[in-house]
C-alpha positions, 0 to 999 in steps of 0.5 A, a space after each residue: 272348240 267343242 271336244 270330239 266327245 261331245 260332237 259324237 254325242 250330239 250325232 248319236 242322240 239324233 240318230 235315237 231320236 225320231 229326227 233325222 230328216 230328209 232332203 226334200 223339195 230343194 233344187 239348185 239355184 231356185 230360189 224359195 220362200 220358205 227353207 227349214 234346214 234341219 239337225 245342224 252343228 251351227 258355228 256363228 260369225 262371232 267366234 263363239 263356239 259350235 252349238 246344236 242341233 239347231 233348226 234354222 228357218 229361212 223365209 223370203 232371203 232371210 233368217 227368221 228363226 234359229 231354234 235349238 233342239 232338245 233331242 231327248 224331249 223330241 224323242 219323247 214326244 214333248 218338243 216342238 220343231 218349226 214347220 216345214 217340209 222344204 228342208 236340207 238335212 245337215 244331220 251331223 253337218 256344220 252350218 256356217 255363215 256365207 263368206 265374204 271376200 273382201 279383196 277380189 277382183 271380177 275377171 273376164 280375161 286374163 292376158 287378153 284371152 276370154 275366160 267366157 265372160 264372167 260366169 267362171 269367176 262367179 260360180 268358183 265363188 260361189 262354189 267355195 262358200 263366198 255369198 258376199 264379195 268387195 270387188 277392189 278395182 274393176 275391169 270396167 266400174 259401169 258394168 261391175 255397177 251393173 252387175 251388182 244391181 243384176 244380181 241384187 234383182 235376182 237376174 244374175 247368179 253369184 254372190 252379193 257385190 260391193 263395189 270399190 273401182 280404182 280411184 286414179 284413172 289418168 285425170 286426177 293431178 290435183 287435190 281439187 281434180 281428186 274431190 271431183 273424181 270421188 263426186 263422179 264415183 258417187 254419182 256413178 253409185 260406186 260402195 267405195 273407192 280403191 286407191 293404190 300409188 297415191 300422192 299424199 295430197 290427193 290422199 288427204 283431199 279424196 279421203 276428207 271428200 270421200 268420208 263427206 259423201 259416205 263412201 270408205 277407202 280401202 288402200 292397197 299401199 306400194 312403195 311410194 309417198 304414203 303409208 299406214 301413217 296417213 291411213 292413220 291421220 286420213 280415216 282409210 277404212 282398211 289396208 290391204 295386203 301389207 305394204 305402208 305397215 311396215 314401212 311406217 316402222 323403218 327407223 329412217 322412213 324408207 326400205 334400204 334397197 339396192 342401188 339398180 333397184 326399180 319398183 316397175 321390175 317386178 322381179 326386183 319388186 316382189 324379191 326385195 318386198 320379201 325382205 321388208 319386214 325384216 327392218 321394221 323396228 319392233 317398237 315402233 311397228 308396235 306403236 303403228 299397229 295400236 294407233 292403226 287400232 285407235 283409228 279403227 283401221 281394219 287389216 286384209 292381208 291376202 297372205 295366200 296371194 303371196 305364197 308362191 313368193 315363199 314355196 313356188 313349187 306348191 303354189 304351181 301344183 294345186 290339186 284343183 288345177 286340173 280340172 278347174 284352172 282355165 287355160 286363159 288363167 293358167 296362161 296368164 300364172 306363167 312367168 311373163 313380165 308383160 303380166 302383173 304377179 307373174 314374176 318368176 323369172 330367176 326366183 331361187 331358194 335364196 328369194 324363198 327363204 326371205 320370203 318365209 321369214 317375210 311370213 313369220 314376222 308378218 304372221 306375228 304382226 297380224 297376232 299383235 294387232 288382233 291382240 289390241 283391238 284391231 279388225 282383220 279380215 280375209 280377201 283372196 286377191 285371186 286371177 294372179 299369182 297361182 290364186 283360183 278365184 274362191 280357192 284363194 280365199 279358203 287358203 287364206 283361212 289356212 293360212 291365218 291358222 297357220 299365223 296363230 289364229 284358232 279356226 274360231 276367229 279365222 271363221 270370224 275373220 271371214 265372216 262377221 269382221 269382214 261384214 263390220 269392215 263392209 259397214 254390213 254387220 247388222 245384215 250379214 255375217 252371223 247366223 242371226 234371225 233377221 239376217 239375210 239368209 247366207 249360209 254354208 253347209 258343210 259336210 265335215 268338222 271346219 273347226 278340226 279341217 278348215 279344208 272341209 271347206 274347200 268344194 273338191 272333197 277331202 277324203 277323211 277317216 271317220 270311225 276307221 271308214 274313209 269318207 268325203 267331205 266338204 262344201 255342200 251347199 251354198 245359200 246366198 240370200 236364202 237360194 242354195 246352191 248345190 256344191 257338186 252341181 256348180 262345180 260341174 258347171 265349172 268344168 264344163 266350162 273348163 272342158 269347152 276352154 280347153 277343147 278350142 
């Protein structure tokens, strides 16, 4: 991480040269051929350090040029800058690549309440940086294919999708009902396949069809026959969230749950979930997590979807709620068993404290798979759980720093690994002349505050002054979104909802 001094430096510099640069000629949402953003603290996708200022030149949605700027030689007159008169000034500003999310779920209603079609969900995306996201399980597989081919035409405001709809639908039974199922998905032109509560024989024969038609798997592992095992043996591209990791360490194969238990009670679910971890066997989790390497198994855990199992109360009170939570949303969080994630029912401190402890094992898991090799990446999970759709995935960046991550490598995690884990690592995910042209602005040091990157702006002191700080702007496939005006737009929304 750069020092303070050196970053104070860098911004006094600019402010002796001729220049800083203004604002000029950009509109929200129009699209543009030719961007210069000037004067920026560039952190690319890779986990190399900050570096700048650097001019970075967009053209027709792509990055065609990253020029580093040698303020004092400009200031004498003997350095060239790229032309343009279309620019955004990030004098003392952080340009990061888009984020990408990698676990979401692209939502209209919540509990059979409208959140007004799916622009709320779309522009909170947006709003909170993400210019890239993996649906996992769609409310209707044909319309989010629609969608992601509208928006891919322009015609659609929101991030670039990736599609992955459930893979068990009520038909599959057999091994040979699985192949044909994944032969349907492929017709349909799906990017990949979810699959959740799946027997090992269908698994085997949908991944083996699955990898012949080029479509990767992602796994959201439950307590049933499979775990990381068989997304070892069978080539599953990525595990997400966390179940079959440890289960596949328990030293006689299965969790040692209570005689009343049932998996479909929630509340059971979720309260003995937290104490899964707990009896994994050290060294054979060790064994697991390398192999998991060797078959280059990627890992999304969605650690912030699962807070409010550990600190109920912060997870309720989150300051964006007020003026940005739909009442839909907001009425699906309440403890209600008709509704999956809205458990709370009877959850005590006792619940809390294994659930912390659940974090920290976990926590030094994901520490230890990094440290091997392996690739994790950064997904929200949102629209259950007290997770708003974009919040989400900027607390989850938090909380991989809280795991052991420096911000570096959890900007990495949300950017350049999640690009590898949606085989897209040559088109996004870096600041990268040739890359598509997705881009964050950010008002503020990332790399000191990883909530500068949250759109509801921080208040922080500089030099003795509060200021605010944080997301800016969002630049998806070279059009930028001003922050303050999509987070408008969202409370409008917000407000009309509330008034009927």
């Amino acid at each position: 991480m750069p020092s303070p001094c050196r970053t104070a430096l860098a911004v006094l510099l600019l402010a002796a040269a001729p220049l800083v640069a203004q604002t000029t000629g950009v509109t929200s949402g129009q699209k543009l051929p030719r961007l210069v953003i000037r004067n920026a603290t560039m952190v690319d996708g890779n986990g190399t350090p900050a570096r700048g200022p650097v001019d970075i030149v967009i053209e027709n949605g792509r990055i065609a040029d990253v020029v580093t700027l040698d303020p004092v030689a400009l200031r004498r007159g003997e350095g060239r800058r790229p032309a343009g008169n279309v620019q955004i000034d990030a004098t003392g500003k952080f340009v990061l690549p888009g984020l990408i999310n990698a676990h979401t779920h692209m939502q209209s209603n919540r509990s059979g309440q409208s959140l007004g079609g799916f622009e709320y969900y779309l522009l909170l995306q947006l709003a909170n940086g993400v210019t890239t996201l993996r649906e996992v399980g769609a409310e209707n597989e044909a319309q989010s294919v629609r969608m992601r081919d509208q928006q891919a035409r322009g015609e659609l405001v929101g991030p670039r999708m990736l599609i992955y709809p459930m893979f068990l639908n009520g038909k599959v039974r057999t091994p040979v009902d699985a192949r044909e199922r994944v032969r349907e998905m492929k017709k349909l032109g799906v990017d990949g396949i979810k699959i959740v509560g799946v027997e090992r024989d269908i698994m085997q024969a949908m991944e083996d069809e699955a990898h012949t038609l080029g479509l990767p798997v992602a796994h959201h592992v439950g307590v049933e026959e499979t775990n990381a095992w068989d997304d070892i043996a069978f080539g599953t591209r990525s595990i997400e969230h966390w179940y079959g990791i440890p289960d596949a360490a328990i030293r006689d194969g299965r969790q040692h749950f209570p005689s009343d238990y049932n998996y479909l009670d929630e509340t059971d679910r979720f309260r003995w979930a937290g104490r899964l971890w707990r009896e994994a066997d050290p060294a054979r989790l060790d064994t697991v997590l390398a192999a998991m390497v060797k078959a280059n198994v990627a890992w999304v855990p969605t650690l912030d979807i699962y807070e409010a199992s550990r600190d109920l109360q912060r997870a309720q009170t989150q300051p964006w709620f007020r003026e940005y939570l739909h009442p839909s949303l907001a009425n699906y969080f309440k403890p209600d068993p008709a509704n999956h994630g809205s458990y709370f029912i009877g959850w005590s401190s006792t619940d809390e404290t294994y659930w912390k402890e659940n974090y920290r094992i976990w926590m030094a898991a994901l520490r230890s798979f990094e440290r091997k090799g392996g690739t994790i990446g950064c997904g929200d999970d949102a629209g259950f759980i007290y997770q708003m759709y974009g919040y989400g995935l900027i607390r989850e960046m938090e909380l991989h720093q809280e795991a052991g991550f420096q911000p570096l490598k959890v900007i990495q995690h949300c950017t350049g690994n999640n690009a590898r884990i949606l085989g897209l690592e040559n088109d996004i995910g870096r600041i990268r002349a040739g890359w598509k042209a997705d881009l964050i602005i950010v008002d503020g040091n990332p790399l000191e505050d990883l909530k500068t990157l949250y759109p509801t702006n921080q208040v922080q002191l500089r030099d003795g002054k509060e200021v605010r700080a944080g997301l800016e702007w969002t630049i998806a496939g070279g059009t930028p979104y001003h922050v303050p005006t999509l987070t408008a737009r969202i409370k409008q929304i917000v407000d009309s909802a509330k008034g009927r």
